[in-house]
C-alpha positions as CSV (number, residue, x, y, z in Angstrom):
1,X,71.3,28.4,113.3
2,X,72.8,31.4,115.0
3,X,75.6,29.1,116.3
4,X,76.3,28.4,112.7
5,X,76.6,31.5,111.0
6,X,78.7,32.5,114.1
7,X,81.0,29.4,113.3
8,X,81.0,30.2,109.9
9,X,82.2,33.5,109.9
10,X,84.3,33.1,113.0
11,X,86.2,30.2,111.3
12,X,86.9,32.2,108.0
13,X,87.9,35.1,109.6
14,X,90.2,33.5,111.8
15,X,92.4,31.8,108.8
16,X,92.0,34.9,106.6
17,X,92.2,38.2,108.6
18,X,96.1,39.6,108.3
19,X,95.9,40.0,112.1
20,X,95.3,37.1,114.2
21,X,92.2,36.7,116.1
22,X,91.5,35.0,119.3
23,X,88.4,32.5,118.7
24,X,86.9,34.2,122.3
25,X,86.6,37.7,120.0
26,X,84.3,36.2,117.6
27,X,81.6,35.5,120.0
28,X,79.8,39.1,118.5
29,X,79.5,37.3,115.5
30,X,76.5,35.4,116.8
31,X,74.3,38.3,116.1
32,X,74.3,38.9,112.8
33,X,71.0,37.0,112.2
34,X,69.4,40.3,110.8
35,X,71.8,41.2,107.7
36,X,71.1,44.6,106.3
37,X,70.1,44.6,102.6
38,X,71.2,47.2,99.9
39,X,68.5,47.5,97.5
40,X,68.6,49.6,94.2
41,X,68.3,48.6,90.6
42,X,71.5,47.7,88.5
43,X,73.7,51.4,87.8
44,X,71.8,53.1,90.7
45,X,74.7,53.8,92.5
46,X,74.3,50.4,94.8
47,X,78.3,50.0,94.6
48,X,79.1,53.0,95.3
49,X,76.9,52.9,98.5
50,X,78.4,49.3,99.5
51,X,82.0,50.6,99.0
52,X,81.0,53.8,101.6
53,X,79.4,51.5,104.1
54,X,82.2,48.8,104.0
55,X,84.7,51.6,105.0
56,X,82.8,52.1,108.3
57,X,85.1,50.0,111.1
58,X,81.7,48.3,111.9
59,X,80.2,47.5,108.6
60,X,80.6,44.7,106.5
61,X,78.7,45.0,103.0
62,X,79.3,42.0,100.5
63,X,78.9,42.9,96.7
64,X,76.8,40.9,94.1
65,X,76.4,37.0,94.4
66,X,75.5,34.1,92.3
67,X,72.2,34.2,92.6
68,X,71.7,30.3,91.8
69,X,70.1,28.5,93.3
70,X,69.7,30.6,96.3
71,X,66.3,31.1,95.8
72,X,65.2,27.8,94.8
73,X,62.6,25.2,96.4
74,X,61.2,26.2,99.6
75,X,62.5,28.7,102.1
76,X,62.8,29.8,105.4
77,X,64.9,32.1,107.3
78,X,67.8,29.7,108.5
79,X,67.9,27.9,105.2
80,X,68.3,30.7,103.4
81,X,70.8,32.3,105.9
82,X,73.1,29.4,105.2
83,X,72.9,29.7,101.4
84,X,74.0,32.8,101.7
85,X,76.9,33.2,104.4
86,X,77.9,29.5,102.5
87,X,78.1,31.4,99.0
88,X,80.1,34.5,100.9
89,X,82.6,32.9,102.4
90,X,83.0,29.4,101.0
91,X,82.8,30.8,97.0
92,X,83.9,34.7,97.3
93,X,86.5,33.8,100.3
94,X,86.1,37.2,102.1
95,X,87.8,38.3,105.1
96,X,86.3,40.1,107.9
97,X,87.4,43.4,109.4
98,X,87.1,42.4,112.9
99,X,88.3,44.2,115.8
100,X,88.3,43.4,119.6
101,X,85.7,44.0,121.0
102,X,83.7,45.5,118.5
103,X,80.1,44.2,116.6
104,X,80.3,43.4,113.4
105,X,77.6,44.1,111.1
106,X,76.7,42.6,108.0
107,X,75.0,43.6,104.8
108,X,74.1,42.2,101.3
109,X,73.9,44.2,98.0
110,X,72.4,42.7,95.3
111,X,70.0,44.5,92.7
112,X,68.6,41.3,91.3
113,X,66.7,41.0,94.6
114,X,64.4,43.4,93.9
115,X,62.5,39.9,92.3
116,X,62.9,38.2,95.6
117,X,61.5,41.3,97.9
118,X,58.3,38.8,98.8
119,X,60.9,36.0,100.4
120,X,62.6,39.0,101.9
121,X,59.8,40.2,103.6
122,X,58.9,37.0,104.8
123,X,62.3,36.1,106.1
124,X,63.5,39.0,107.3
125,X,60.9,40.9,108.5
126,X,63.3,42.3,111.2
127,X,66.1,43.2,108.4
128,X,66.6,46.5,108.1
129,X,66.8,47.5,104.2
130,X,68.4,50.7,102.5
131,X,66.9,51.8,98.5
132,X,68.8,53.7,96.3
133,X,66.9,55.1,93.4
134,X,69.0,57.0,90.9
135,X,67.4,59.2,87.6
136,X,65.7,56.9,85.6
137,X,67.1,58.9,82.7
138,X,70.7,58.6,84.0
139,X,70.1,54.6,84.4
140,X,69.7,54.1,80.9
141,X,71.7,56.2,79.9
142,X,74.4,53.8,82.2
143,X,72.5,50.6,80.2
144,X,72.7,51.5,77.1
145,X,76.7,52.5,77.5
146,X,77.6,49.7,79.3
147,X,76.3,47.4,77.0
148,X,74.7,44.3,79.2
149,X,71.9,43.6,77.6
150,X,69.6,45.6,80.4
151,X,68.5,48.4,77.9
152,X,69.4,48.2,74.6
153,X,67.8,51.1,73.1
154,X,66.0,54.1,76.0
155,X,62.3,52.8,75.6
156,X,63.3,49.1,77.0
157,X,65.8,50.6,79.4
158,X,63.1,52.7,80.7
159,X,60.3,49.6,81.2
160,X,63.2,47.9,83.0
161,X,64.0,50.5,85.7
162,X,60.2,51.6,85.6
163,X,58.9,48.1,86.6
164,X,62.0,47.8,89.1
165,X,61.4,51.0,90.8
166,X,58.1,50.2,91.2
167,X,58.5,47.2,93.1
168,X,61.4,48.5,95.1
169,X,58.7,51.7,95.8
170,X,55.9,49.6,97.1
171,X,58.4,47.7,99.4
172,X,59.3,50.7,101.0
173,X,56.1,51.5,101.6
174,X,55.0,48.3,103.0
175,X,58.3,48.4,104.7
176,X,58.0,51.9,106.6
177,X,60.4,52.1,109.8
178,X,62.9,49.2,108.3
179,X,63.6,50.5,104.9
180,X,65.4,54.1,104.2
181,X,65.4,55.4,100.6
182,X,68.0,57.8,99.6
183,X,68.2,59.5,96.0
184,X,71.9,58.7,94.3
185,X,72.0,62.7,93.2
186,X,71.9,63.2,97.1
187,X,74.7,60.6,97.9
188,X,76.6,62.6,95.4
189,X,75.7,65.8,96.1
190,X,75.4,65.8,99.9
191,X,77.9,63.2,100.8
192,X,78.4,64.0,105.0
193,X,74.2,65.0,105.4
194,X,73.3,61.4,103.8
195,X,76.2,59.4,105.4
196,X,74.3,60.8,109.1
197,X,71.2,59.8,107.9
198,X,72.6,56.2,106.8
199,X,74.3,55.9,110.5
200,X,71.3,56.7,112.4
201,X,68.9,54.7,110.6
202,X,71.8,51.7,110.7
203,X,72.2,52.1,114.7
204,X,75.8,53.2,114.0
205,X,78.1,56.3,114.7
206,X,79.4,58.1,111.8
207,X,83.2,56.9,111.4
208,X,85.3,59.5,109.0
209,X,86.6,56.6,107.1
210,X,83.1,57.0,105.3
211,X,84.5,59.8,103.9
212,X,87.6,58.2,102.2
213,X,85.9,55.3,100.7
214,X,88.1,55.5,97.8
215,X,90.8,54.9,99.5
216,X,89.6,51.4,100.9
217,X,91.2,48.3,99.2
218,X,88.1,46.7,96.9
219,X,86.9,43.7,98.3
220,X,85.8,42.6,94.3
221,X,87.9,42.9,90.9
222,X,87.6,46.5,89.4
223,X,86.5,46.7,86.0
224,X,84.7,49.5,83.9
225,X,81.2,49.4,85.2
226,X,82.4,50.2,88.7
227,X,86.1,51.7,88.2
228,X,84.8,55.0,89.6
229,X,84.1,53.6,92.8
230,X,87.8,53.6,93.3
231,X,87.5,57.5,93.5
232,X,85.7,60.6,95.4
233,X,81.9,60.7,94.8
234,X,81.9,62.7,91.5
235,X,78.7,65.1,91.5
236,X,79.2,65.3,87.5
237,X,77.9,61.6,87.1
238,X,74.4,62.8,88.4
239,X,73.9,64.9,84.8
240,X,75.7,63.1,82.1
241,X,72.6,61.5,81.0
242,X,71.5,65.1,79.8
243,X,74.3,65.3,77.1
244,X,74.8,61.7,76.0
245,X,71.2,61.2,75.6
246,X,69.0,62.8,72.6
247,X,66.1,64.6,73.3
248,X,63.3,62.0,71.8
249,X,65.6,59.6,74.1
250,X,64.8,61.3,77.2
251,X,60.9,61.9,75.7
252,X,60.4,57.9,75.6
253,X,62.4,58.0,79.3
254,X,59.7,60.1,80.6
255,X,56.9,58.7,78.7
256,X,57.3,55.3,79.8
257,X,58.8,56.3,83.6
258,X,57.2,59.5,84.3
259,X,55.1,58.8,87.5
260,X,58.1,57.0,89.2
261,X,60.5,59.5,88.2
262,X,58.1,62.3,89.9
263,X,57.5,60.3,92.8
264,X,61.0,60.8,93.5
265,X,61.3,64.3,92.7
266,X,62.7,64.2,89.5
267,X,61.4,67.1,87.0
268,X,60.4,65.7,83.8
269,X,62.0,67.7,81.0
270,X,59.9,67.3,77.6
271,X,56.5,67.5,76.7
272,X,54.6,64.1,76.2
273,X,55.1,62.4,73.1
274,X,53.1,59.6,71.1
275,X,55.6,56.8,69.6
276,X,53.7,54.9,66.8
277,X,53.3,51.2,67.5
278,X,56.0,50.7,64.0
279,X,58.7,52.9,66.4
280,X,57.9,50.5,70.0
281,X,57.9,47.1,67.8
282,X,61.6,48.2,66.9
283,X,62.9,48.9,70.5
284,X,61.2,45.5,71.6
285,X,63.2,43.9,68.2
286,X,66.3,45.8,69.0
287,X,66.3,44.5,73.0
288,X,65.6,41.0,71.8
289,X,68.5,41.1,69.2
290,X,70.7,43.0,70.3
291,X,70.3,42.7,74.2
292,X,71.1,38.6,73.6
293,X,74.4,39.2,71.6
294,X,75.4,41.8,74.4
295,X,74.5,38.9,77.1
296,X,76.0,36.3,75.3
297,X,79.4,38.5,75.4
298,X,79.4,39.5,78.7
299,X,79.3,36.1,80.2
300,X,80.8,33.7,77.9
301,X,83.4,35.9,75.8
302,X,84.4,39.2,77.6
303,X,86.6,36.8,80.4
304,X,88.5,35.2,77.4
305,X,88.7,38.4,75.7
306,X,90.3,40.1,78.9
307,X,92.6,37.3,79.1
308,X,94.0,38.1,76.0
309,X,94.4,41.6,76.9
310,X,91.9,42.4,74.1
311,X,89.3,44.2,76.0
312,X,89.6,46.1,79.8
């Protein structure tokens, strides 16, 4: 199996990189049997952390794939290995930054695995995984402006990243010594600090070119959810949730997310509050409704729309 993912990646790199490599230098590549995983719940700063990784000389992080039928029938480690070097290379196309000499490693961001943390575990029990967990508050804030259907309204938003955080929080645990959870405000805030950490926890030395992410040609199309991943960590992002949110917003935040969100050191703002069952039965309507339309556009209109150059 080893031998395969080494030929795979060694035979797409060598028709794809801009500078030529001898087929002797991709020998290295018959190591990468332990990916590194990216873990985080969707608008928790997951892109942002592949984009800074992927600048390090030694790092390879793919963004989001389809997730069909990767997960399907039974699995082991090899089989689903191959489904997923198949789907990076074969479907996305991406070419390696090899150089001479050098390791490569290789990661896999994809929030939607947070419901496929059991198979992880059982696969890769030798994986080591890296969690980012961002303000719940700020999440749905991100949900409910980006429109995808996630969170519709904040009391849905907030079951969503409550019931993924808790997941991705008793992984960690069970996971102690392989996984590393880092806060987004930190990432932001503390950019050279948490980049260290990352490094030593990866097995690699801190490269510079961490530092410049922004400056790194995107390996995936820029659009609105993640056009500020073309720039310099922005601190500001950390606190918009407190001015685009209204106050009985961040109340049903806390209400529904309040033990996760303290677990992580977040300081709830409001006293607790005590939505009538008339006021929940709407959010879950609202979601339902609303959430499908939003779905529905994102996947089968917003491509023809963009097309047409009605819509960025």
């Amino acid at each position: 199996m080893v031998q395969y993912i080494g030929s795979v990646l060694c035979r797409k790199a060598y028709y794809q990189t801009e500078s030529k490599i001898r087929k002797s230098e991709c020998t290295a590549l018959n190591k990468l049997y332990n990916p590194l995983f990216l873990l985080g719940t969707q608008r928790s700063g997951t892109t942002l952390l592949t984009r800074i990784l992927s600048s390090h000389p030694r790092l390879y992080i793919q963004n989001e794939l389809p997730m069909d039928d990767l997960f399907s029938g039974h699995l082991d480690k090899e089989t689903l290995l191959k489904r997923i070097t198949t789907k990076v290379f074969d479907i996305h196309s991406v070419s390696l930054p090899i150089e001479k000499g050098e390791e490569l490693l290789w990661g896999w961001k994809e929030p939607l695995l947070t419901y496929e943390l059991d198979v992880l575990e059982r696969c890769f029990p030798d994986s080591k995984y890296i969690l980012i967990i961002r303000d719940g508050r700020g999440v749905v804030n991100s949900y409910m402006d980006n429109r995808w259907g996630l969170g519709t309204n904040a009391y849905t938003g907030a079951l969503r990243w409550q019931k993924e955080v808790a997941l991705q929080m008793a992984f960690a645990k069970k996971m102690q010594g392989k996984c590393l959870t880092i806060r987004y405000e930190d990432l932001v805030q503390n950019l050279p600090e948490v980049l260290a950490q990352l490094c030593d926890f990866i097995g690699v030395e801190f490269s510079p070119q961490m530092l410049e992410f922004h400056n790194k040609k995107l390996d995936f199309q820029v659009n609105r959810e993640n056009i500020n991943t073309t720039k310099p960590a922005d601190q500001s992002h950390s606190d918009k949730w407190r001015k685009a949110l209204t106050s009985r917003e961040i109340a049903l935040v806390e209400l529904v997310a309040g033990r996760e969100l303290e677990a992580n050191g977040y300081v709830l703002d409001h006293a607790p509050i005590s939505p009538g069952w008339l006021e929940l039965t709407y959010y879950h309507i609202h979601q339902k409704i609303i959430g499908e339309f939003q779905l529905q556009y994102k996947w089968k209109y917003r491509d023809k729309l963009k097309k047409l150059g009605l819509v960025k």
